[in-house]
C-alpha positions in Angstrom: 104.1 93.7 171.1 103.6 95.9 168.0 107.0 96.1 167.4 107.2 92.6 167.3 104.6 92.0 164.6 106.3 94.5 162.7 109.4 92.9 163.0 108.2 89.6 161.9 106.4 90.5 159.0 109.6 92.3 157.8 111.5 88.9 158.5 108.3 87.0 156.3 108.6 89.6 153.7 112.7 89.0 153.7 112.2 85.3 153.0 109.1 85.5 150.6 111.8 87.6 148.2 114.4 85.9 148.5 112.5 82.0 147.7 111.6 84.5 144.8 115.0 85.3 144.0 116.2 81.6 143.8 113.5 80.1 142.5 114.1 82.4 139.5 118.1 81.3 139.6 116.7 77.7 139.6 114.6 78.0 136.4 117.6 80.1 134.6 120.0 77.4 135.4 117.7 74.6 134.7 117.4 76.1 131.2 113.1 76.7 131.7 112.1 77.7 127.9 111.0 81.0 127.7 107.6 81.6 126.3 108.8 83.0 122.6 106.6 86.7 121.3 103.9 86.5 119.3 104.2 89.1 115.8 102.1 91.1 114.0 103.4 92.6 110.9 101.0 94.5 109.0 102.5 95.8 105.6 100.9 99.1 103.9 100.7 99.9 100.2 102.3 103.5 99.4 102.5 105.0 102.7 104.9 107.7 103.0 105.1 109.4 106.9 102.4 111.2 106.1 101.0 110.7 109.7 100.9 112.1 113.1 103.7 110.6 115.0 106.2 111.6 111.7 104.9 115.4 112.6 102.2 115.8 109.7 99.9 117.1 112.4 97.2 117.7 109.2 96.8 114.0 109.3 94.1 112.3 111.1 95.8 109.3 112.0 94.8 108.2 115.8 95.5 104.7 115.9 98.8 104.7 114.1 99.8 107.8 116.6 98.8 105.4 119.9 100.7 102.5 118.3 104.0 104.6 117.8 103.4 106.6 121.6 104.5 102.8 122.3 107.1 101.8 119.8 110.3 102.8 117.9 109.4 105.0 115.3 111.9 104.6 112.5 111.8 108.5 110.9 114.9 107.9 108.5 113.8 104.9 107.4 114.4 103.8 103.6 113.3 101.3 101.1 115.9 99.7 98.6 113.2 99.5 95.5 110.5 102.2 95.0 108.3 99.7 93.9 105.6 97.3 95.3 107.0 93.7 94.1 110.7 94.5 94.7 110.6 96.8 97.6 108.6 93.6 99.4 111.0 91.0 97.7 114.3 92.9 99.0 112.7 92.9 102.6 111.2 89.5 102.8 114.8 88.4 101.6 117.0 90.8 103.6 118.9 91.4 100.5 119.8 94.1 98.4 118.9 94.5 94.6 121.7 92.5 92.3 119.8 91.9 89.0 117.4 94.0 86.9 115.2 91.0 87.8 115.4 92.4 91.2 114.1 96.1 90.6 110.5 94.2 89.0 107.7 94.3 90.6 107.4 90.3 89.7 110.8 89.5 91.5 109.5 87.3 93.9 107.4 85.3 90.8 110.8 85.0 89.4 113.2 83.8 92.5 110.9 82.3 95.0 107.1 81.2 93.6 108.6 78.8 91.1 111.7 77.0 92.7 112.4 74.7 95.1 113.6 75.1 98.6 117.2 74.4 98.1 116.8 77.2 94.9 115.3 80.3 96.1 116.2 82.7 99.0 114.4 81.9 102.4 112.0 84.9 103.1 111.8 85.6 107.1 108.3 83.9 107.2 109.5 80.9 106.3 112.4 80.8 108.4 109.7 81.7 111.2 107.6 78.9 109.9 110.8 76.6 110.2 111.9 77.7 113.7 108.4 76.6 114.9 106.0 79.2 114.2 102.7 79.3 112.8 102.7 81.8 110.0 99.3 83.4 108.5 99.5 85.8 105.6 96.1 88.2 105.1 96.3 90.2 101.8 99.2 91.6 100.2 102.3 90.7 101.4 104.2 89.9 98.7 103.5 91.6 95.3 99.8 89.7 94.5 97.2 91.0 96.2 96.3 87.8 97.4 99.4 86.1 97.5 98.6 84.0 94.4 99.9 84.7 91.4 97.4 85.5 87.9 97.2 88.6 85.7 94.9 91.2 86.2 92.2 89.7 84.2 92.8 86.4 84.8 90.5 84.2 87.5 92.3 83.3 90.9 94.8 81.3 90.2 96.1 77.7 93.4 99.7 79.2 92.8 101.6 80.5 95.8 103.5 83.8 95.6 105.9 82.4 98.2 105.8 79.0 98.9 106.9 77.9 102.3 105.8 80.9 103.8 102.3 80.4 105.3 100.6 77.7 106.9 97.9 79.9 105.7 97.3 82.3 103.0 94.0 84.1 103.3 92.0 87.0 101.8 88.4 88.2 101.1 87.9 89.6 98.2 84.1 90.1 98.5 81.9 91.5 96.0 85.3 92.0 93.6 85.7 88.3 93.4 89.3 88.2 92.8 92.3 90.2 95.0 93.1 92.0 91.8 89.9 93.4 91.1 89.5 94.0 94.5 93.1 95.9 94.9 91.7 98.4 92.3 88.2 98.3 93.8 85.6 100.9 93.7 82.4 100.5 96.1 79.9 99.5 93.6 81.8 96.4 93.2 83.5 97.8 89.5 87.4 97.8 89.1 90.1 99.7 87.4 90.3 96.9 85.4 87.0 95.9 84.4 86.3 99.5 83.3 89.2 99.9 80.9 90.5 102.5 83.3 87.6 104.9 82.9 87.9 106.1 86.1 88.8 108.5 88.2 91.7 107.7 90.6 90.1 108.9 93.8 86.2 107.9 95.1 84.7 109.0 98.3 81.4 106.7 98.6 78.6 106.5 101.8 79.3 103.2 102.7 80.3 100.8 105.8 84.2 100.4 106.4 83.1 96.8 104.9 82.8 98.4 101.6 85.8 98.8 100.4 88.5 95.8 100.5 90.7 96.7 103.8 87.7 97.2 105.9 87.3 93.0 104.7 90.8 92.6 105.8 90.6 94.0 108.8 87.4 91.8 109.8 89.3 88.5 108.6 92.3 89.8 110.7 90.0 90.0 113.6 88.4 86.6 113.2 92.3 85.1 112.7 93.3 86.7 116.0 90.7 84.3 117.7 91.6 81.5 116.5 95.2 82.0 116.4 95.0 82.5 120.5 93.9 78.6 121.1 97.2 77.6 118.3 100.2 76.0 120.4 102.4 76.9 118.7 103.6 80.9 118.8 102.0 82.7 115.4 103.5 85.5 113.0 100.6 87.3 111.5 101.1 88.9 108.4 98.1 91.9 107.3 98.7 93.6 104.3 96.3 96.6 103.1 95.9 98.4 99.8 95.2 101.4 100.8 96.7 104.5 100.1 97.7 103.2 96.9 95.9 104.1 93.8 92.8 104.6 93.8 92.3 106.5 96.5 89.4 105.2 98.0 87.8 105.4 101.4 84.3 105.7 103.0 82.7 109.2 103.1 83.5 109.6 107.1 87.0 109.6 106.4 87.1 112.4 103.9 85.0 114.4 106.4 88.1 114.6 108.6 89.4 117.2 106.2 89.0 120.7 105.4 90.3 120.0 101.8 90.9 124.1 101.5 93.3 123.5 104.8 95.3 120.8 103.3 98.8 122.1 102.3 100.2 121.7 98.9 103.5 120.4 98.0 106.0 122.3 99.6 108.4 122.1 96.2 106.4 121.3 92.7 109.6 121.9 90.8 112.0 119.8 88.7 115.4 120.5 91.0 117.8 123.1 90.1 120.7 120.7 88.3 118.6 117.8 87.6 116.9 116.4 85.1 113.2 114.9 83.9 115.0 111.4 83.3 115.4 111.4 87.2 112.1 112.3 87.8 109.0 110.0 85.9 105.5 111.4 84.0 103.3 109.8 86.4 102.1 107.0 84.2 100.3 105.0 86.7 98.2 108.5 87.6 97.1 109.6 84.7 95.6 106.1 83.6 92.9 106.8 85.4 91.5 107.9 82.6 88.5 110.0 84.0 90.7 112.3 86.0 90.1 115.8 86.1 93.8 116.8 85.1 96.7 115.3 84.0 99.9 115.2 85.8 102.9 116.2 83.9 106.9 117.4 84.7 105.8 120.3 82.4 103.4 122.3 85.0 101.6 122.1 88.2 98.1 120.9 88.5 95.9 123.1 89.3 96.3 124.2 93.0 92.4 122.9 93.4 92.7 119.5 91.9 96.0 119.0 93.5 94.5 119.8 97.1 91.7 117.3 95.8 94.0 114.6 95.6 95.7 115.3 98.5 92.5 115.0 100.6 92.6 111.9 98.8 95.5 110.2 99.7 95.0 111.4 103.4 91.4 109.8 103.5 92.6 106.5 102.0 95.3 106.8 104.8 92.7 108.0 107.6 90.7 104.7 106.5 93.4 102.7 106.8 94.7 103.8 110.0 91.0 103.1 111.4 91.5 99.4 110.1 94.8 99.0 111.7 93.4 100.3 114.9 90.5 97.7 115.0 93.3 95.0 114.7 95.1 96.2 117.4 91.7 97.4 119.6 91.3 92.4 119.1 95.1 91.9 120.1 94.9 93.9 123.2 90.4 92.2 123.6 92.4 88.9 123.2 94.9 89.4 126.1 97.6 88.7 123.1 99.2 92.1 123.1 101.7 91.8 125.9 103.4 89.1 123.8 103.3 90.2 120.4 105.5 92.4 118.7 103.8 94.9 116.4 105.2 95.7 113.2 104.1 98.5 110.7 105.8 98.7 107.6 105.1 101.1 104.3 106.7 99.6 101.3 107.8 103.1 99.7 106.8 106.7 100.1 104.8 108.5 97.3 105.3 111.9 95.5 101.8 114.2 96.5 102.8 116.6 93.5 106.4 117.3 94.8 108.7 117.4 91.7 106.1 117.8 90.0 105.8 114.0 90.4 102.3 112.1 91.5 103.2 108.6 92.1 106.7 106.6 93.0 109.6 105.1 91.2 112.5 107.7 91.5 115.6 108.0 93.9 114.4 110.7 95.5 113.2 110.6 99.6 109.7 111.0 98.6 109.4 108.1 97.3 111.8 106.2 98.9 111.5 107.5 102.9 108.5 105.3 104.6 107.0 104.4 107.5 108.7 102.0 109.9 107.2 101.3 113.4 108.1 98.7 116.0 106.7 97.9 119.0 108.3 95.6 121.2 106.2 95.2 124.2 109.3 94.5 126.1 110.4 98.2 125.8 109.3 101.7 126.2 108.6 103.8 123.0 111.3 106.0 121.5 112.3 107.8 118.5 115.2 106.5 116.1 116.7 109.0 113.9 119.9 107.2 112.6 119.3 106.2 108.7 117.7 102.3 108.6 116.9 100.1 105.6 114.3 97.8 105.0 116.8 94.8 104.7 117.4 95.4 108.1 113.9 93.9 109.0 114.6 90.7 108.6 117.3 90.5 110.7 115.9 92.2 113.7 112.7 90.3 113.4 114.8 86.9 113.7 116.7 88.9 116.7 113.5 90.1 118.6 112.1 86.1 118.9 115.8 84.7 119.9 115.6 83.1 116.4 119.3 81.9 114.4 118.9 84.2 111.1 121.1 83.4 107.9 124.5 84.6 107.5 124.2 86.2 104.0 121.9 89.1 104.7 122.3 92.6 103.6 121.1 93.9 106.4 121.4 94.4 110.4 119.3 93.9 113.6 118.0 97.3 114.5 117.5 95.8 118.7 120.4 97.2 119.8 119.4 100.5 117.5 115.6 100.5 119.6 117.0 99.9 122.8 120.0 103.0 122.5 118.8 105.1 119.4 122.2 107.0 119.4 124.2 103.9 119.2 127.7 104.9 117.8 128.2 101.9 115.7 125.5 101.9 113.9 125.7 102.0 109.9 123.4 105.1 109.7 123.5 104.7 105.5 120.7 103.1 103.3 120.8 102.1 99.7 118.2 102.0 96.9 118.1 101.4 93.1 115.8 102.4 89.9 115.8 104.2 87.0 119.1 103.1 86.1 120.8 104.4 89.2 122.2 103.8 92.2 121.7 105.7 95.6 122.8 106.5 99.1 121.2 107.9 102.1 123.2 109.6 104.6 122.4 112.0 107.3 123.9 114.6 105.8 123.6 113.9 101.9 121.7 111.7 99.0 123.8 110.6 96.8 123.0 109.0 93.3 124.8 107.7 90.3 123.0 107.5 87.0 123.9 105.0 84.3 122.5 106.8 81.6 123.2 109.7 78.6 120.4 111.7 79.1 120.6 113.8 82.3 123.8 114.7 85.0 125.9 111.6 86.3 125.6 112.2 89.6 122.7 113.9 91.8 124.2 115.2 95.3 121.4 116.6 97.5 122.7 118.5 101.0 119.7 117.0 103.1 120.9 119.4 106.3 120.9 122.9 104.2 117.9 121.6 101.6 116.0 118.9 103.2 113.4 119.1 100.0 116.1 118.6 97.4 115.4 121.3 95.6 118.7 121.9 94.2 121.6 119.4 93.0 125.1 120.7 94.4 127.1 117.7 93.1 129.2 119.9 90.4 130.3 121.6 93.4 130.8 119.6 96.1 131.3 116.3 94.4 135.3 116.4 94.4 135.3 117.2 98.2 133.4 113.7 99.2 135.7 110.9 98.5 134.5 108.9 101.2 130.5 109.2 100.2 131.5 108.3 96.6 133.9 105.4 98.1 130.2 104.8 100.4 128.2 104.9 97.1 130.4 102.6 95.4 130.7 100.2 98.2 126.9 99.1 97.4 126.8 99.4 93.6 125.6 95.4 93.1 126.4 95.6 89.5 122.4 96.6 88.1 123.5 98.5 86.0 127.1 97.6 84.6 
């Protein structure tokens, strides 16, 4: 009798499976929509892989660390502008640099905010927003930190960085009153810009995440979430914060993480051997802060003690922003929305921390141009993707990941089939970037870049495998033996700087 049960709860079992089975072949070939993902891409100001899950074991980054446990973590990926405005402009447009007008930081001001539809390039949010998705941007997406565009001084002003973008463009500035004041913020309410730049570029105050601008961010992201859940229509949620960038700001708690006399210092604070101080830059946007303690310059070191100082402050400013990212993600998972949202986190260039003698951006070096590109596609474990990516290649994969049509005229290419097999053999594995009147390539073996210019070598050659801190250029020596990386080089020079 036993047997018998057993063998008609094996025949049940049989025919529960396979009603499964062709019930599922009945919705496939009735064409049953497939419910389309969710995404969160949260864009952050000056973050170079200073965390965790890129090695930096120094830095307190938890949240950030449990997101890329999950995701494909990008750790040779590179911007094409080392610059806010046009680093964001080349990736909201998938396209490479091809005018000066590209390499500013008001680039999307001057090809998107004031044209028509049929005139400017179609940034991936609006072709989101077009394919039936309901697009929110939070902070600084674009160049403005508000995604309006005014002057520094100036009060708030109803125009749109990127028209057609956003069903919704939101930000709190709080006590700062304007998304300017509050990008250079300090916690008593003051600004950069208010105080003449009498300030010191780095603040540690005893306040509430709330009390600086991200921790307002983070809250409105939050509240969004909500509301976004009861929307029909599938959302792409855009969060930018300010933070690391200058100053380096962040509640108390955060610098307490550190030990600031544990914190290494710049492994090379040298001009390279065979370069030259036009490739490098004098750190302008540093040293306007005029209450600094020293003064950066490509003719010594700081001082070993200030230099740790502003390390610890960079890594706060990242530690706080990490915490503010994690509160985001601690609502999408509260919501029940995680399962179907992909989760993007994006840094829109690196940052020199005193190497090259350097404290800030804007050269073709990886420090500045090597960032922080994490995707998590809930569909898919976490791995690690080492072939060389771009930053135009986001908007394509972003269109591939939601099954969306994506324009034909994009620089760059879908990175899915790169997530799902990170050795993929036909992959490009190459990146380009432009400044400072030169042109650049990224290979895994070399960085090579062309300079348009009288004042320094023609071309920088640095042999990432043998000097992985391009300490030394070895491009009067190698040079002639590298036709194909100088045919590579070549291939992207858009005409900048002819």
């Amino acid at each position: 009798m036993k047997e018998y049960i057993v063998k008609v709860r094996v025949i049940c079992l049989f025919m529960f499976l396979w009603a499964c089975l062709m019930l599922s072949a009945e919705s496939k070939a009735q064409n049953v929509p497939v419910e389309k993902p969710n995404f969160l891409f949260i864009a952050v100001d000056d973050l170079r892989p200073e965390l965790g899950a890129y090695g930096k074991e120094y830095a307190k980054t938890p949240n950030l660390d449990r997101l890329a446990s999950q995701s494909s973590v990008f750790t040779n990926h590179f911007v094409t502008v080392p610059t806010c405005g046009a680093s964001r402009h080349s990736m909201l447009v998938g396209k490479l640099p091809r005018s000066k007008a590209d390499l500013s930081n008001m680039a999307s001001v001057q090809h998107i905010s004031s044209k028509s539809k049929s005139e400017r390039p179609l940034t991936f949010l609006e072709q989101f927003r077009d394919q039936g998705y309901y697009t929110v941007g939070i902070g600084k997406i674009s160049h403005h930190p508000d995604g309006y565009v005014y002057d520094y001084a100036e009060p708030k002003s109803d125009v749109l960085e990127l028209p057609g973008s956003w069903d919704e463009m939101l930000f709190d500035p709080g006590k700062w009153e304007t998304g300017h004041n509050a990008f250079f913020g300090y916690a008593d309410g003051s600004n950069r810009t208010g105080k003449n730049k009498q300030v010191k570029p780095y603040e540690a105050a005893d306040v509430a995440d709330t009390g600086y601008p991200d921790g307002l961010t983070a809250e409105l992201a939050i509240q969004k979430l909500g509301e976004l859940k009861e929307e029909e229509k599938p959302f792409f949620l855009s969060v930018g914060f300010f933070k690391p960038h200058l100053p380096f700001t962040a509640p108390q708690k955060y610098w307490d993480l550190y030990e600031e006399s544990e914190i290494p210092l710049a492994p090379f604070p040298q001009i390279p051997e065979g370069s030259a101080k036009a490739s490098l830059l004098q750190s302008g946007e540093f040293n306007q802060y005029a209450l600094g303690e020293e003064k950066a310059s490509l003719d010594s070191q700081l001082s070993d003690e200030y230099a740790r100082k502003i390390r610890h402050a960079y890594l706060a400013a990242v530690s706080y922003v990490d915490a503010q990212i994690g509160k985001v993600l601690d609502e999408l998972e509260r919501q029940g929305l995680a399962e179907n949202t992909i989760v993007v986190v994006w840094g829109d260039h690196g940052w020199h921390l005193g190497d090259d003698l350097v404290w800030g951006k804007h050269t073709l070096f990886d420090w500045a141009l090597q960032s922080v590109l994490v995707i998590r596609n809930p569909a898919q474990k976490g791995n690690q993707v080492d072939q060389i990516v771009s930053s135009v290649d986001i908007y394509p994969t972003l269109l591939d990941l939601a099954g969306l049509s994506s324009a034909s005229d994009l620089d760059g290419q879908s990175m899915v089939g790169l997530m799902q097999n990170p050795s993929l053999p036909t992959w490009r594995n190459s990146a380009y970037s432009y400044f400072n009147r030169g042109n650049s390539v990224r290979t895994p073996d070399y960085r090579l870049t062309q300079y348009f210019r009288t004042n320094g070598p023609e071309y920088e050659l640095y042999d990432q495998q043998a000097d992985p801190l391009e300490t030394r250029n070895v491009a009067p020596e190698n040079l002639d033996g590298l036709s194909a990386l100088k045919s590579l080089l070549e291939k992207g020079n858009t005409g900048i700087f002819d």
